[in-house]
Structures are given as C-alpha cells and as structure tokens.
C-alpha positions in Angstrom: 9.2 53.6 48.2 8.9 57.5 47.9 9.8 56.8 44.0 6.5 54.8 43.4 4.3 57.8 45.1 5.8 59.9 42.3 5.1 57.7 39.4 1.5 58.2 37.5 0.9 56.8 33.4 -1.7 59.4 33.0 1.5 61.9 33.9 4.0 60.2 31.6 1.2 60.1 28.9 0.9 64.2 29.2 4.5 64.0 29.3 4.9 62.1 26.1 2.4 64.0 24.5 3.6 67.8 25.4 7.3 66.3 24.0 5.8 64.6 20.9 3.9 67.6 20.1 6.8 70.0 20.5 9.1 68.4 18.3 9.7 69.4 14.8 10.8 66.3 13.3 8.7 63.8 15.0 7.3 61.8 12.5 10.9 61.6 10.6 12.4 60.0 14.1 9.8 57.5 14.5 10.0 56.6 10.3 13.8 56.1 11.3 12.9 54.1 14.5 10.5 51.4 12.4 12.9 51.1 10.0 15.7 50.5 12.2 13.5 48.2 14.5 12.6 46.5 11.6 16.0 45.9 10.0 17.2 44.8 13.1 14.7 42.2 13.2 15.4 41.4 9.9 19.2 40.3 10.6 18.5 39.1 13.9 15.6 36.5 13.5 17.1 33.7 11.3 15.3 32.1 7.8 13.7 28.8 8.3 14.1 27.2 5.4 12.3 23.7 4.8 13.9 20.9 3.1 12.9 17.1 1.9 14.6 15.1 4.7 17.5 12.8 3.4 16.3 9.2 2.1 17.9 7.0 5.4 20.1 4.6 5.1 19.0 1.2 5.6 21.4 -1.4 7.3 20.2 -4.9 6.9 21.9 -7.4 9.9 22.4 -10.6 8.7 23.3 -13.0 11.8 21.3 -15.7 9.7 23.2 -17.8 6.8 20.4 -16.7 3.8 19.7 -20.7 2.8 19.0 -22.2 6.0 16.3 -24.6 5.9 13.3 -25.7 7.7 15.2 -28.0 9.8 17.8 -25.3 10.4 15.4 -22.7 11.4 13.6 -25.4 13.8 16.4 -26.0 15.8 17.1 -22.7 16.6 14.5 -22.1 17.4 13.7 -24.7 20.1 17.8 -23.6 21.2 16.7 -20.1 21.9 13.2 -21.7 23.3 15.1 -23.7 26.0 17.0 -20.9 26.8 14.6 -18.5 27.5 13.1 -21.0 29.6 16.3 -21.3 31.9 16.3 -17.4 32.1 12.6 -17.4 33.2 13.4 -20.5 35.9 16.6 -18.3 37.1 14.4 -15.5 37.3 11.4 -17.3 39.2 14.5 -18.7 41.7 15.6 -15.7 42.5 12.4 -13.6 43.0 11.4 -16.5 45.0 14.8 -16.1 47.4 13.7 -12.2 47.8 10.5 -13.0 49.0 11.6 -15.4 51.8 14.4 -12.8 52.9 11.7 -9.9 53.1 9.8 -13.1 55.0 12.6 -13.3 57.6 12.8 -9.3 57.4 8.9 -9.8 58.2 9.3 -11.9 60.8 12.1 -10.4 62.6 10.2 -6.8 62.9 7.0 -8.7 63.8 4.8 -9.1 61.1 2.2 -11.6 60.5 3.7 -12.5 56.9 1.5 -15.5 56.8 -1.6 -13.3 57.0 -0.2 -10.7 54.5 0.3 -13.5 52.0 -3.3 -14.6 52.2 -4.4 -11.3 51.4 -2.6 -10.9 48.5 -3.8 -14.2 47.1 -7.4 -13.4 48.0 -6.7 -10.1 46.1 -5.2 -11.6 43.5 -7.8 -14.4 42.8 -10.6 -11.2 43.4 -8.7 -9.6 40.4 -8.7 -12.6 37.7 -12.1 -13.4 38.7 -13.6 -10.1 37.7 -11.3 -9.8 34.7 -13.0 -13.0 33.6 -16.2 -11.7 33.8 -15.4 -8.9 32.0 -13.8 -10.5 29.0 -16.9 -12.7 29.1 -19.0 -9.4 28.9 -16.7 -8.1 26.2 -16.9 -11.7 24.4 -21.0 -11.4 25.1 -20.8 -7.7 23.3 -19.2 -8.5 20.3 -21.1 -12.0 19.9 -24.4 -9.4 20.0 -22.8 -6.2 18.5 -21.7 -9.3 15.4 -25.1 -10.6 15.3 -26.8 -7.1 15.2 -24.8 -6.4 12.5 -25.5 -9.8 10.0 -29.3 -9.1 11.0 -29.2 -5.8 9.7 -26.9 -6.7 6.5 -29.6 -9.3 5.9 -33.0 -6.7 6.1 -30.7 -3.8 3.8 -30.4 -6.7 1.3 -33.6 -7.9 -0.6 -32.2 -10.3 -2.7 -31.9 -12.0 0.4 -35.4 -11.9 1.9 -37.7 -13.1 -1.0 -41.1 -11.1 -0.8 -39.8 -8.7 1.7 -39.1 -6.2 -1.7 -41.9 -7.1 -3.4 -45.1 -4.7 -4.4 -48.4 -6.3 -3.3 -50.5 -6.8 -6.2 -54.2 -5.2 -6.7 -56.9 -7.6 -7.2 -59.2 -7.2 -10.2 
C-alpha cells in the first residue's frame, strides 16, 4: 500500500509537462503517434457496408389436391373437427386423473381438499362475474363513445339539420 501514498496526478502532470517541454521534437512524435493511432484504427475497425437483402424464397406446401370441391373441403373438415374433439376429451380425461391423484396426495398429507375446491370455484365464479361486468361496461362505452360520435357527425353536417345553417332574416 506504500505505492499508492507515492502516487499524486498533480505530480505526474508536472512530470509530463517538465518532459514535454524539454523535448526537441515533441510535436513531430505526437503527429507520428495520431497518425499511427489513426491508421491502426483504420485497419482494425471493419467497413459496414449495407446491402438490399436477397428477395426470399417462397416455398408453397401443397398437402391439398388444387380442384377439391365444396364437398371435399366439407368433409375434411368435419374429419379434422372430430378429431380435435377426441384430443380435447383425452386431454380433459387426463387432467381430470391428475386432479384426483393430487386429491389422494391431499388427503393422505391431511388436507381438507373438499374445502380447497370450493374456494377455487367461489374464485373462479368471482372472476367471470366481474369480467362480465366489465365487458358490459366496455359494451356500455362504445354504445355511448358510437352515439357521441353520430350526434356530433349530425351537428358538423348542415345539410342534415334544415334551419340549423340558415341566416335569420331582418324584417322590413
């Protein structure tokens, strides 16, 4: 730590300055020392160059025959229909075997499941009751914000409104 005690910048400024002053050929060295910086920089830092991006390639897929008709399209449509609908029945049967084995789980460790379950409908029915209200209050907005809008389309337009543009006349 003795170093740091022996370490001042207002020294190594006076130091700088006494060596700067004494040399001869001071301002030739630092010419040479920005233009050797700067060439350095020069082949060091790389060119960006910009360039249009290449047109992509577009890959149509054709699983479908191109003249299928209505009837065609219809029925596979209703195929892949029914089987979505087997994937969301798996699906529902196996969520529905978790729950009971966390139920068991529940039950082993001493858990009022029953109880828990109640909660979450209560919390769940909470949840779609107020987002009803507030799609009704959104609904309620835009019926108003709508109606705002035709009243005020009606008063910019005159042609609309007979007598509402008209000058009053003077009587003579």
């Amino acid at each position: 730590m003795a170093f740091w005690r022996n370490v001042s910048p207002v020294g190594a400024a006076k130091d700088f300055a006494h060596v700067w002053r004494g040399n001869p050929y001071r301002w030739r060295v630092l010419a040479i020392s920005i233009a050797g910086t700067a060439g350095l920089m020069a082949i060091m830092i790389p060119k960006s160059e910009r360039i249009m991006p290449r047109q992509p390639e577009v890959t149509f897929i054709t699983t479908f025959a191109a003249g299928r008709s209505d009837a065609e399209i219809e029925a596979t449509n209703i195929a892949n229909q029914k089987k979505q609908d087997a994937i969301r029945v798996k699906l529902a049967e196996q969520e529905e075997y978790r729950k009971n084995l966390y139920r068991q789980l529940g039950r082993m460790t001493g858990v009022d499941v029953d109880k828990m379950e109640r909660e979450i409908k209560q919390e769940q029915a909470e949840e779609a009751a107020a987002a009803k209200i507030e799609a009704q209050k959104a609904q309620q907005q835009a019926i108003k914000a709508e109606q705002e809008a035709a009243a005020k389309a009606k008063a910019d337009n005159p042609a609309e409104n007979p007598g509402t543009g008209a000058q009053p006349v003077a009587a003579q």
